[in-house]
C-alpha distance (Angstrom), angle and dihedral (degrees) to the residues before:
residue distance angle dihedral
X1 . . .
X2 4.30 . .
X3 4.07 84.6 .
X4 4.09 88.3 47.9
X5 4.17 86.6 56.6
X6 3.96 90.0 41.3
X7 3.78 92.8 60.4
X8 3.74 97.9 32.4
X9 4.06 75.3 64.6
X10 3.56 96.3 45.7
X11 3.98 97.1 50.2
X12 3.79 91.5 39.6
X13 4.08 86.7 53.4
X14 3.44 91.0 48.7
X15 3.74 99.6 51.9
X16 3.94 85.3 49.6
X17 3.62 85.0 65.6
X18 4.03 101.3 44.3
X19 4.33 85.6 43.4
X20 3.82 109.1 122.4
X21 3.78 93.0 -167.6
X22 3.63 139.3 48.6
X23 4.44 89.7 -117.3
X24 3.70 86.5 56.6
X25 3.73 88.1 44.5
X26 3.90 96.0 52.2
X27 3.82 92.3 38.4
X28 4.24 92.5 58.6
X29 3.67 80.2 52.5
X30 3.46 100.5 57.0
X31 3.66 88.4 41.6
X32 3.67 84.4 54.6
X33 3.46 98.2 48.2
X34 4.05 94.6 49.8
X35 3.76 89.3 54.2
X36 3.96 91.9 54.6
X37 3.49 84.3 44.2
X38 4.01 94.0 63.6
X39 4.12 83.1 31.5
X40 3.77 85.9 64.5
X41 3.69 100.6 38.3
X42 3.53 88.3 57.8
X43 3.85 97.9 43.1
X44 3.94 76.1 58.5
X45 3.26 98.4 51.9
X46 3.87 97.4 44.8
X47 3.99 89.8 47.8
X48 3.94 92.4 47.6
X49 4.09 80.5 -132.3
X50 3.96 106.2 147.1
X51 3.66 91.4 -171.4
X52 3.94 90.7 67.4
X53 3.55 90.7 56.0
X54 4.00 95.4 61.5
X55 4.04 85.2 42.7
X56 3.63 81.5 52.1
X57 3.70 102.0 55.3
X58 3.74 94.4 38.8
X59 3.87 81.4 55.7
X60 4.03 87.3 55.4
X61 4.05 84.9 43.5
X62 3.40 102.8 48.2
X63 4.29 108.2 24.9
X64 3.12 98.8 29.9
X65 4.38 103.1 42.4
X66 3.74 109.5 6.7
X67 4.02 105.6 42.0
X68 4.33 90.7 38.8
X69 3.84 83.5 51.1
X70 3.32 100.7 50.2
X71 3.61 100.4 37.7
X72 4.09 81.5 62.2
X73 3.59 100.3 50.3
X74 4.13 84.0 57.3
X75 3.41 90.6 53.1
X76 3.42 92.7 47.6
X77 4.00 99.9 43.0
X78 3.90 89.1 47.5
X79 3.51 96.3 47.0
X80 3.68 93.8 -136.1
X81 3.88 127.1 -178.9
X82 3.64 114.2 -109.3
X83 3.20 105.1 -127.4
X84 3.88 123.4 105.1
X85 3.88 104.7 -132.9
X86 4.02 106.7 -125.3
X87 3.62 133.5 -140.2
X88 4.07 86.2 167.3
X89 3.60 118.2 39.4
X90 3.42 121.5 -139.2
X91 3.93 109.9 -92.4
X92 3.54 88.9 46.2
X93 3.82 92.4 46.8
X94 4.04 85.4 52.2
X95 4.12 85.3 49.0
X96 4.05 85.8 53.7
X97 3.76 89.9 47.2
X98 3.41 101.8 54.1
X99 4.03 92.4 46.3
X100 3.99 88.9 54.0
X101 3.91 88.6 46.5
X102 4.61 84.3 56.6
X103 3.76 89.5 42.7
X104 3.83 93.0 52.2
X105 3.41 98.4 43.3
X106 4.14 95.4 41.7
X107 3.96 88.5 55.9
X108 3.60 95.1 43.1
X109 3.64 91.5 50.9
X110 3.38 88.5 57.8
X111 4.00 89.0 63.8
X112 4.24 94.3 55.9
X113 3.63 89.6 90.1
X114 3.98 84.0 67.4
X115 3.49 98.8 36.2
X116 3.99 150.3 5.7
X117 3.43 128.1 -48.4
X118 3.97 86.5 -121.8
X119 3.53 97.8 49.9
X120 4.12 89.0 48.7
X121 4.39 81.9 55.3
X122 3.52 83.1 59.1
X123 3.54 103.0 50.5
X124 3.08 94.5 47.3
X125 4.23 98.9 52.8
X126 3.63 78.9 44.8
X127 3.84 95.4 60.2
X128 4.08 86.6 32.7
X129 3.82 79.7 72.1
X130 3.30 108.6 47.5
X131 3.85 92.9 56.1
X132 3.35 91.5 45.1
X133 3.90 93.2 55.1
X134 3.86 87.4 54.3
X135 2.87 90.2 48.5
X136 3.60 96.9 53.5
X137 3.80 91.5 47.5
X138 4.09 90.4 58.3
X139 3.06 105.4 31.7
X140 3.67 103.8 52.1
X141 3.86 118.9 56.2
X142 4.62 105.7 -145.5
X143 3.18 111.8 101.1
X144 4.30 82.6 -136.4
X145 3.85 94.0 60.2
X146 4.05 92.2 47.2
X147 4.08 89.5 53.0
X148 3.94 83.9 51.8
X149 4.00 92.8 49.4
X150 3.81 91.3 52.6
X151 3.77 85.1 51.1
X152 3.84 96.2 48.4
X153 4.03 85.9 51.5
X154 3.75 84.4 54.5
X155 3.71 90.7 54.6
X156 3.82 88.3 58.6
X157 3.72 99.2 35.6
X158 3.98 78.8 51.0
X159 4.13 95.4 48.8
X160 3.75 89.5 42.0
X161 3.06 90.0 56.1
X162 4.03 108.2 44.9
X163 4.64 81.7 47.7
X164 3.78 94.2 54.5
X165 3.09 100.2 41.5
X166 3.63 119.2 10.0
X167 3.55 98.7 -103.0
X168 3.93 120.7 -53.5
X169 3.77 128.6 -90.2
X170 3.89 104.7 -59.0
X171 3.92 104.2 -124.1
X172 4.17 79.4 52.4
X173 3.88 86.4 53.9
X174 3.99 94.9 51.0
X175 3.64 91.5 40.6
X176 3.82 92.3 59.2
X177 4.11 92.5 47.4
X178 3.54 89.6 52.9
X179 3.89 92.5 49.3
X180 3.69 85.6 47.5
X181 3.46 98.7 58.6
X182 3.62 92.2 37.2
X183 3.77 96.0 55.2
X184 3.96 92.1 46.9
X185 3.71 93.6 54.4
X186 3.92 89.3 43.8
X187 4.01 92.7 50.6
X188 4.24 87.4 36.8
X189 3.85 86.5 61.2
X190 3.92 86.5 42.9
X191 3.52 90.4 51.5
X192 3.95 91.1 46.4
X193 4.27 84.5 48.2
X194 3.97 88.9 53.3
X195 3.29 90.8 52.0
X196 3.41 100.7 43.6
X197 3.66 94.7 60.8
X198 3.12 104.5 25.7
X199 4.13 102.6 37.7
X200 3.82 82.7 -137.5
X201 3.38 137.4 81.6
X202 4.27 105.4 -171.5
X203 3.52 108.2 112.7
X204 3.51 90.6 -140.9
X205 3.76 95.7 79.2
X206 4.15 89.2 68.2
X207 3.88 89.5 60.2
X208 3.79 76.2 83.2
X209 3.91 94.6 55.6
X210 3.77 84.9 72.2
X211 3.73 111.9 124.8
């Protein structure tokens, strides 16, 4: 069931990349999310830790419903065009993809001598993510679709974290949700500001506020 999870992550990463529009963008997240959800809740169950299973459901609360939710109703209130904005397009993106996929796993095999063949899988999604999300946030010029690459590095900061060490102290755990959420709805109403003034929201417009 744990490899199920793992490559519901994979595929929904990897149709994050090939998305075209910011719904398709938000929706692989969600995807994403729900899969680290059950990821979790099974790491919880496997560890016997009861604390993981409250960090899981506030993962399926707040990842999975909330932030997808509310990422939509900006799209909808600023009217934005869907599409992403692209420094990369998408074949090359897919090229990218599958070399951060080889470094991942290469390092994390590295790490089987000190651990389990499954826990090694889950490093290595884990760090799959987090170079995807930066590479999300570069490659990709809305300021929308950079928020949701910081949040899928989160994701695999957050799955690294709850493999190598069985998830981290549990007041940590809730403190980092809340600053989640938080910092979405602060760069949301950033988003909305940009717009607002600007009646844009690609970041690549304020290269030419550069004195």
């Amino acid at each position: 069931m744990q490899e199920i999870t793992l490559i519901g992550i994979l595929i929904s990463t990897c149709l994050m990349v090939v998305a075209k529009s910011l719904l398709a963008l938000i929706r692989g997240f969600r995807w994403q999310s729900f899969f680290l959800f059950l990821a979790t809740f099974l790491i919880a169950w496997k560890e016997a830790q009861p604390s993981l299973y409250i960090i899981a459901g506030l993962l399926l609360v707040i990842k999975v419903v909330l932030i997808p939710q509310l990422l939509y109703k900006i799209i909808k209130k600023i009217k934005v065009g869907q599409g992403l904005g692209l420094f990369v397009n998408t074949q090359l993106s897919l090229f990218f993809v599958l070399l951060f996929a080889y470094l991942a796993w290469d390092f994390s095999s590295q790490l089987i001598v000190y651990g389990s063949h499954a826990q090694a899988g889950i490093i290595a999604i884990a760090l799959f993510l987090v170079l995807v999300g930066f590479f999300l946030m570069v490659s990709r010029i809305t300021a929308l679709a950079q928020v949701v690459g910081l949040l899928v590095m989160e994701n695999g900061l957050f799955l690294l974290a709850s493999a190598v060490s069985g998830g981290m102290p549990f007041f940590v755990e809730i403190a980092i949700f809340f600053d989640v959420f938080v910092s979405v709805v602060i760069m949301g109403s950033f988003v909305y500001r940009i717009n607002k003034f600007f009646t844009h929201i690609d970041v690549d417009k304020l290269s030419h506020l550069r004195g």
